[in-house]
VOPAGU-2260 file (C-alpha; in pm, 1 decimal, decimal comma):
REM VOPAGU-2260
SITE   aa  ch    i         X         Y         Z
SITE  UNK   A    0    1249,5     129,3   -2817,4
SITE  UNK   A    1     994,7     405,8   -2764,5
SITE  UNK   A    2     702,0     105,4   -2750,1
SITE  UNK   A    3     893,7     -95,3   -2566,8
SITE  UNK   A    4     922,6     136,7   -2280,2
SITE  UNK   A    5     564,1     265,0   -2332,6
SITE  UNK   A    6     491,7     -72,6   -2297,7
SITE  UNK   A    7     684,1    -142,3   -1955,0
SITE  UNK   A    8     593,1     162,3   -1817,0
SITE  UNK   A    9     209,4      42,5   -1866,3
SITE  UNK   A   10     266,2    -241,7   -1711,7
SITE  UNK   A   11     391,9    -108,9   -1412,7
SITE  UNK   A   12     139,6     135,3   -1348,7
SITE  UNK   A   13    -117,7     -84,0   -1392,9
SITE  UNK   A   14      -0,8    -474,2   -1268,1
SITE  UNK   A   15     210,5    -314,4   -1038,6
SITE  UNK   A   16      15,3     -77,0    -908,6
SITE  UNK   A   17     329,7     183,2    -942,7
SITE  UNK   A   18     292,7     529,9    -865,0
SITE  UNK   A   19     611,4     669,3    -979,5
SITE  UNK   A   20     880,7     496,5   -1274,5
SITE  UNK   A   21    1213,0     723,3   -1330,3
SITE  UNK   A   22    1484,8     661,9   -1570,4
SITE  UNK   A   23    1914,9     799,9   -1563,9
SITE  UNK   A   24    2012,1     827,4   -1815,7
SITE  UNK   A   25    2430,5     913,9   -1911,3
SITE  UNK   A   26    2435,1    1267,4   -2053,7
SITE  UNK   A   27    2600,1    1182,3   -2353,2
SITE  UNK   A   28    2290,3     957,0   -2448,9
SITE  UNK   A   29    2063,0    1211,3   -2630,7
SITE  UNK   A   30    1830,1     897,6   -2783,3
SITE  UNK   A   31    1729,8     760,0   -2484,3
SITE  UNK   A   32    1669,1    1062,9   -2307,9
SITE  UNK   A   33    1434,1    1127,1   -2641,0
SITE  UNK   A   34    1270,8     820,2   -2617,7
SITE  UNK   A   35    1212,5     875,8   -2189,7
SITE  UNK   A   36    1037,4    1226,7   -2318,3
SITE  UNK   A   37     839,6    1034,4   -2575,0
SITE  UNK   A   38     696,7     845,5   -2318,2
SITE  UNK   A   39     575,4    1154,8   -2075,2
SITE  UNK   A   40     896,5    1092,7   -1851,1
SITE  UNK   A   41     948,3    1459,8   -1721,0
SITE  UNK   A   42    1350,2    1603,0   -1689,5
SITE  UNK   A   43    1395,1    1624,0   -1301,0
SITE  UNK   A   44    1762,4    1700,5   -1279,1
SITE  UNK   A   45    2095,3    1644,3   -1358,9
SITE  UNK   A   46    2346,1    1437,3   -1061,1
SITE  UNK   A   47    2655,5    1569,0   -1131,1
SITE  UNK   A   48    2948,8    1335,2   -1208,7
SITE  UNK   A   49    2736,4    1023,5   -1075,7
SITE  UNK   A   50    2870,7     799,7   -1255,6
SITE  UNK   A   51    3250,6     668,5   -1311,8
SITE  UNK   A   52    3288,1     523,5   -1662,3
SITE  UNK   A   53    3637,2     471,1   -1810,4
SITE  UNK   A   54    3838,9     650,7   -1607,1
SITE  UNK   A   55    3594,4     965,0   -1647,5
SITE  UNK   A   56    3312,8    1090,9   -1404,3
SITE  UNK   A   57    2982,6    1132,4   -1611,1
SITE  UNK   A   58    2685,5    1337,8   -1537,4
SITE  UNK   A   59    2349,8    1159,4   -1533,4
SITE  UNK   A   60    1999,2    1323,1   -1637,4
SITE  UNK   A   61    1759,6    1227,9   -1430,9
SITE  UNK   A   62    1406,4    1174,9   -1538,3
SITE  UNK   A   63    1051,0    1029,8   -1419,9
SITE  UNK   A   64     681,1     938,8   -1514,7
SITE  UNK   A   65     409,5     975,1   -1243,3
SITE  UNK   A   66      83,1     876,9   -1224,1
């Protein structure tokens, strides 16, 4: 997953002439918040109970790559 995204994230910056890619990420999902670090993403903040799942209001970690 960690090439994938480095992958994607190359793509954009260069064929899509993007300036800025974030990801969210649930805050129970340590691995892909790994594999966003991995790939230079910077933590910018957590959005408190964004996100209604099952009955349950989540936090999401938010977190970008800019070029």
């Amino acid at each position: 997953m960690t090439d994938a995204v480095n992958e994607v994230v190359k793509y954009g910056f260069k064929n899509l002439k993007l300036r800025r890619v974030s990801g969210i990420v649930y805050s129970f999902n340590k691995g892909s918040m790994r594999v966003l670090e991995k790939n230079g993403f910077k933590f910018e903040g957590v959005a408190k109970k964004d996100v209604k799942k099952e009955n349950k209001f989540i936090d999401a970690h938010v977190f970008a790559k800019v070029k």
